[in-house]
N, C-alpha and C positions, 0 to 999 in steps of 0.2 A: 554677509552670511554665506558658508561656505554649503552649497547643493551637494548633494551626494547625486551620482548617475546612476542612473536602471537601463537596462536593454530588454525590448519587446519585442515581441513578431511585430508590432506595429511601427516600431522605429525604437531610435534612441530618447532618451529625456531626462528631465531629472527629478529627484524625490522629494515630494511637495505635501503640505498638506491641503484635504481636498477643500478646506474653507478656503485657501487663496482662488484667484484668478489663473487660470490655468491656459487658456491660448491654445484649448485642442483637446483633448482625454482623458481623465482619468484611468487608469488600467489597476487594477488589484493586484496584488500575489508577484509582485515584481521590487518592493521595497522594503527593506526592516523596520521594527519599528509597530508601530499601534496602527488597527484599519483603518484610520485616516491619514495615513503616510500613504501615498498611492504614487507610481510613475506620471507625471506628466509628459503626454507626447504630443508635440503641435499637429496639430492636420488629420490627427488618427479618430478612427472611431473608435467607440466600443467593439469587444468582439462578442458575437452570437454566445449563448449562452447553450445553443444545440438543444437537443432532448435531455429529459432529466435533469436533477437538480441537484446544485454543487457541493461537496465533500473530500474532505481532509482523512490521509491517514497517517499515521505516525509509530513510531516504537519507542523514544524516547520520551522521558516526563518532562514536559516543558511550563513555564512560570502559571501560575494563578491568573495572571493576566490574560492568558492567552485564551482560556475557556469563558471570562467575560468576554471578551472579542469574538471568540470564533461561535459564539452561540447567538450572534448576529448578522453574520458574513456561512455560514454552513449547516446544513440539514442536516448533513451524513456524517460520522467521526468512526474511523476504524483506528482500533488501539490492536495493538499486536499482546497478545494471550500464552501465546507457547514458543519459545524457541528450540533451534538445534541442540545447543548444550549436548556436544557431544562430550563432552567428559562424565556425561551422566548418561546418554543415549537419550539426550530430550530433556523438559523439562519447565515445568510453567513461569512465562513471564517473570522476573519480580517484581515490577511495577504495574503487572495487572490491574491489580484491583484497587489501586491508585489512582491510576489513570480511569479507572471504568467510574465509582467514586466521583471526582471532578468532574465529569461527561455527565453525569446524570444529575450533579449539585445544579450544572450550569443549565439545563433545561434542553440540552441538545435534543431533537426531536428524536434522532433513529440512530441508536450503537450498535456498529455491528463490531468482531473480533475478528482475529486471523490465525491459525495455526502455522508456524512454520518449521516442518518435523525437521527429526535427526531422520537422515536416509543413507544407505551406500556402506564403505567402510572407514572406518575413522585412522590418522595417525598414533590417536591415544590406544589403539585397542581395542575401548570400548565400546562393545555393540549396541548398534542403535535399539532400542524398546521396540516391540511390535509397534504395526500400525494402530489394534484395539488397545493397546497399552496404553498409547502416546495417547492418541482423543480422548481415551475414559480418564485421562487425569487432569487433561484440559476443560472438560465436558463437569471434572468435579470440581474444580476450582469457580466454576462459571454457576455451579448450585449451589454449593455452601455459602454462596457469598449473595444467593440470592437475586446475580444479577440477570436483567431483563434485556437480556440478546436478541435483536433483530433476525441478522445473518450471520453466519457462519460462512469463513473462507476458506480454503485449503492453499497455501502458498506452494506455489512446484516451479523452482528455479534449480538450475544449479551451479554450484559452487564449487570452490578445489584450494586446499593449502597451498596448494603451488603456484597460486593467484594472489595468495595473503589474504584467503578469506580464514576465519577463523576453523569450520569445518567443511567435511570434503559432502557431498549430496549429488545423489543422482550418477556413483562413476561407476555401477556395475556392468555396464555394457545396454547394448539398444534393448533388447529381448530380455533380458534380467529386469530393467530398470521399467519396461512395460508393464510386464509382472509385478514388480512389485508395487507400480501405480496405481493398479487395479484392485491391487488388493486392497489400498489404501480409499481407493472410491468404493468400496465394498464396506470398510468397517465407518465411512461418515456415514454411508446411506442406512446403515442398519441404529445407527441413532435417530429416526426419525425427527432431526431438526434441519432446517434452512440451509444446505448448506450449498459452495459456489467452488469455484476453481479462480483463482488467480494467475495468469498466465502469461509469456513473452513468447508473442510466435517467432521470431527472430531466435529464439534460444531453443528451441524446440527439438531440431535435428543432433543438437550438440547433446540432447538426452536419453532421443530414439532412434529407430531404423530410418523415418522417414517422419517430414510435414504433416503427412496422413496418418499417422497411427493416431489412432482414437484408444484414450484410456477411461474416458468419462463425461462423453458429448453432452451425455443425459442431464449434466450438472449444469445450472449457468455457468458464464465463462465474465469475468473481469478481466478486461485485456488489458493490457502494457501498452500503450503506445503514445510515446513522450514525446507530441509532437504540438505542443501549448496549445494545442485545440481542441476545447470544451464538447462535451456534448457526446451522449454515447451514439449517436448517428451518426458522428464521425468516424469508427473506428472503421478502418479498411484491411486490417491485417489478422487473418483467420488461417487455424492451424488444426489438426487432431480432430475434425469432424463435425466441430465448430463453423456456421455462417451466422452467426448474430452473437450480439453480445449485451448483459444487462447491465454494465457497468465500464469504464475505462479510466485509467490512471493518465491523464494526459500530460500531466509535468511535475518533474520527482525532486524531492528536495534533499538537502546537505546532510549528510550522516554527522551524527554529534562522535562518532568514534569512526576514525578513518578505516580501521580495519574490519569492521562488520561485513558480514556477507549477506544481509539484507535488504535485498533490492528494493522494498519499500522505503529505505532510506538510504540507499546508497550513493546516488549520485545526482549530479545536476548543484543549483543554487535556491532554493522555491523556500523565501520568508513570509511568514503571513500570519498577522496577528502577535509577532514580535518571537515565532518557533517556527524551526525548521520543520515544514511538512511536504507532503507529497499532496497534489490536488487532482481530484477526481471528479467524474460526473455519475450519477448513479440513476437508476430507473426507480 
């Protein structure tokens, strides 16, 4: 019988199911396949589970299967709600309410969403929708439909065609693009609902004057830091006026379309529950 290999921060091993005899760990979120396909590593322990409790996010629809799984294996499920769609200046999900739908068939305890606007100036022309534009159509997509949202996220990354991301985000300069973040923390907060910042302090300067510009400290912060270690106690990397965090994205899974500029799913290898996701720890 032919093992397939996984690599872990705990070592190498290979993909087993967890009813065999193992000679060391089981490790999750490192193997394809169905939650009991797991790495086995000899000698390894389990790793800390940190504060808070574990959570998946994703922007693609992934099998049927995977929400009987992951509604055993995760608390938390963030489905992406609004993209760039810069050919439209924004534009909600298509597989929103799809995805939201399945998440709520499967009994997942807490869905939260993510916005991730059109910002900046596009190749096509096409200007991006204000910031109250963009939310109030995301914000109606998320009523008509009835559905029961935890959290609200704000995604602020950015991107560029000349990277082969699909649209450009975030290129108007340090001072423009402050401005215009603020304005955008101005029209979530004036919804009165939950809402958080998604963030890469590492990508930070590439969007502002400096580490320290603060656009929206007030907001929780979900940090980026893909370092396969659990737990939002672990996050050590703070940017924009930020020193704690309620959430962390610590290992990001395989984009089903290579050229998305989605850092929610843009890079790394993270299968789990037989779909590519990104895994999180949440407060």
């Amino acid at each position: 019988m032919c093992v397939a290999t996984c690599s872990t921060p705990s070592g190498s091993g290979g993909c087993e199911t967890t009813a065999t005899s193992c000679g060391g760990s089981f490790l999750a979120g490192y193997c394809p396949g169905p939650s009991d396909v797991q790495c086995c590593v000899a000698g390894a322990t389990p790793p800390p589970t940190g504060s808070g409790v574990l959570g998946v996010d994703l922007s693609a629809t992934p099998p049927a299967s995977f929400w009987t799984c992951a509604t055993t294996e995760y608390k938390v499920v963030v489905i992406r709600g609004y993209i760039q769609g810069c050919a439209r200046g924004g534009v909600v999900a298509s597989n929103f309410v799809e995805n939201y739908k399945a998440s709520k068939a499967a009994g997942i305890p807490r869905i939260d969403a993510y916005l991730f606007p059109c910002t900046g100036t596009q190749d096509t022309g096409v200007a991006c929708k204000t910031p109250t534009a963009q939310v109030n159509e995301f914000l109606k997509a998320v009523d008509d439909n009835n559905m029961a949202i935890d959290h609200y996220w704000f995604d602020l990354e950015p991107t560029s065609t000349a990277n082969g991301d699909a649209c450009n985000a975030w290129n108007l300069g340090g001072a423009a693009n402050a401005a215009l973040a603020k304005e955008w923390v101005a029209a979530l907060k004036a919804t009165g609902r939950k809402w958080g910042i998604y963030a890469n302090g590492n990508q930070w300067t590439t969007m502002f004057a400096s580490r320290s510009t603060d656009i929206g400290s007030e907001l929780p912060l979900w940090a980026v830091q893909a370092d396969s270690k659990p737990g939002v106690n672990t996050v050590t990397t703070f940017m924009g006026g930020w020193t704690s965090a309620v959430a962390k994205q610590y290992r990001l899974g395989r984009s089903p379309n290579p050229s998305s500029s989605d850092i929610l799913t843009s890079s790394g290898d993270t299968t789990s529950c037989g779909a590519s996701v990104d895994l999180d720890s949440f407060l």
